[in-house]
C-alpha positions as CSV (number, residue, x, y, z in Angstrom):
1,X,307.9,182.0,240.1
2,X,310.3,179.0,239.0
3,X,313.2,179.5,236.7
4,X,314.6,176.6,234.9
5,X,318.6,176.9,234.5
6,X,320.6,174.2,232.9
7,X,323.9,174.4,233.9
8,X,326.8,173.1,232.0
9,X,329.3,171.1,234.1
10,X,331.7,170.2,230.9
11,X,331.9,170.0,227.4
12,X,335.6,168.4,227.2
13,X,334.2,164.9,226.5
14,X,331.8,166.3,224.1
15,X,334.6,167.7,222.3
16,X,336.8,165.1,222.3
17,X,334.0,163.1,221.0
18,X,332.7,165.0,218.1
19,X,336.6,165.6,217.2
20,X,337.1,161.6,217.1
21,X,334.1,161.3,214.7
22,X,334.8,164.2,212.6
23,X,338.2,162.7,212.0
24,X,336.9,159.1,211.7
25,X,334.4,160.4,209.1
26,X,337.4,162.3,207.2
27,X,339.6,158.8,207.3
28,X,337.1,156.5,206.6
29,X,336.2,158.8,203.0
30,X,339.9,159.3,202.1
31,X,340.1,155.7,202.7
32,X,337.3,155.2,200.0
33,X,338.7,158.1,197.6
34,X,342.3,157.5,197.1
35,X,341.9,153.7,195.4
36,X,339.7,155.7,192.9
37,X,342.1,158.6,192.2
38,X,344.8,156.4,192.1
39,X,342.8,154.5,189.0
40,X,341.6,157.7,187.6
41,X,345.1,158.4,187.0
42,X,346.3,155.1,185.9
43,X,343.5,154.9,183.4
44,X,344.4,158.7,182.1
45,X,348.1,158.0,182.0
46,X,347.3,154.6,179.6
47,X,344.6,156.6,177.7
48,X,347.4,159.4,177.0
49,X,350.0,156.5,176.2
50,X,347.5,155.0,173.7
51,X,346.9,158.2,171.9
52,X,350.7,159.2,171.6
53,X,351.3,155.7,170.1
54,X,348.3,156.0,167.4
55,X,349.9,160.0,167.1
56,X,352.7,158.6,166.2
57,X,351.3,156.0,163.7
58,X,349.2,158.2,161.8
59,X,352.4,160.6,161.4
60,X,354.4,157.6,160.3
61,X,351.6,156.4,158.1
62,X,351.8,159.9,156.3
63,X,355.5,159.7,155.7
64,X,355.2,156.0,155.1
65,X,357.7,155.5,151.8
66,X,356.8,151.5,150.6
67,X,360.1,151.2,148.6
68,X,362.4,152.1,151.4
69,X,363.3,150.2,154.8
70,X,363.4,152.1,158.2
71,X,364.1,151.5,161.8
72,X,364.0,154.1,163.6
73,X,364.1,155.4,167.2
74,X,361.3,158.1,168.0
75,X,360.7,159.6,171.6
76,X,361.3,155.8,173.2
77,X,359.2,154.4,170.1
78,X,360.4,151.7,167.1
79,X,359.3,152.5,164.0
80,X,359.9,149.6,161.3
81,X,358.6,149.7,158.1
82,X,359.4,148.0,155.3
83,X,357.5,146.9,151.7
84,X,354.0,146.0,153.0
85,X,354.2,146.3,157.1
86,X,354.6,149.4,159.1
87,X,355.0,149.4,163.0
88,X,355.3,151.4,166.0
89,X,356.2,149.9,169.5
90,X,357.0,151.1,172.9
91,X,357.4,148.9,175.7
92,X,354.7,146.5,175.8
93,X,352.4,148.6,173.3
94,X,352.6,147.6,169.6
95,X,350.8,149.1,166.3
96,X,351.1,147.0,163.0
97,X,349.5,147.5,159.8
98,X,350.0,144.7,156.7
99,X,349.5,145.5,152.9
100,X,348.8,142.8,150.9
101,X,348.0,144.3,148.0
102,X,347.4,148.1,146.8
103,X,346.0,149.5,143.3
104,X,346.4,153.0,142.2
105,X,343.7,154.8,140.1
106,X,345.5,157.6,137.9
């Protein structure tokens, strides 16, 4: 009777090679990921900028008095308003509205 028997001289290069791929793989897809996190957040941190600034409007809007001037500072926003414009600026972001004309029904 003949019995086969694989014997195993050394696995050290095996490891070391299956390490080095493992840790290639793991580079190479961080390498891909982290561009596309970092937009993520750039896009989420404009988008949350963007609604603030309209926030901000629609609360100014609401308190909006058309007889009365104002410049005001708000949280690192402008608010001007005066007879027929209202606006709200921060850095290079800027909300205006013009009235030309307005009718009341009673």
């Amino acid at each position: 009777m003949v019995v086969l028997k694989y014997e195993k001289k050394s696995e050290q290069g095996f490891l070391l090679l299956e390490s080095l791929v493992t840790l290639g793989m793991i580079a190479s897809i961080s390498l891909l990921i982290y561009p596309m996190i970092a937009r993520w957040m750039l896009i989420r941190k404009e988008a949350k900028d963007e609604i603030e600034l309209n926030r901000i409007f629609y609360e100014a809007s609401m308190e909006w008095n058309t007889t009365q001037s104002l410049d005001e500072n708000y949280k690192g926003y402008v608010i001007q308003s005066n007879k027929n414009k209202l606006s709200i600026k921060k850095e290079n972001q800027k909300v205006e509205v013009y009235l030309y004309d307005y009718e009341f029904e009673e």
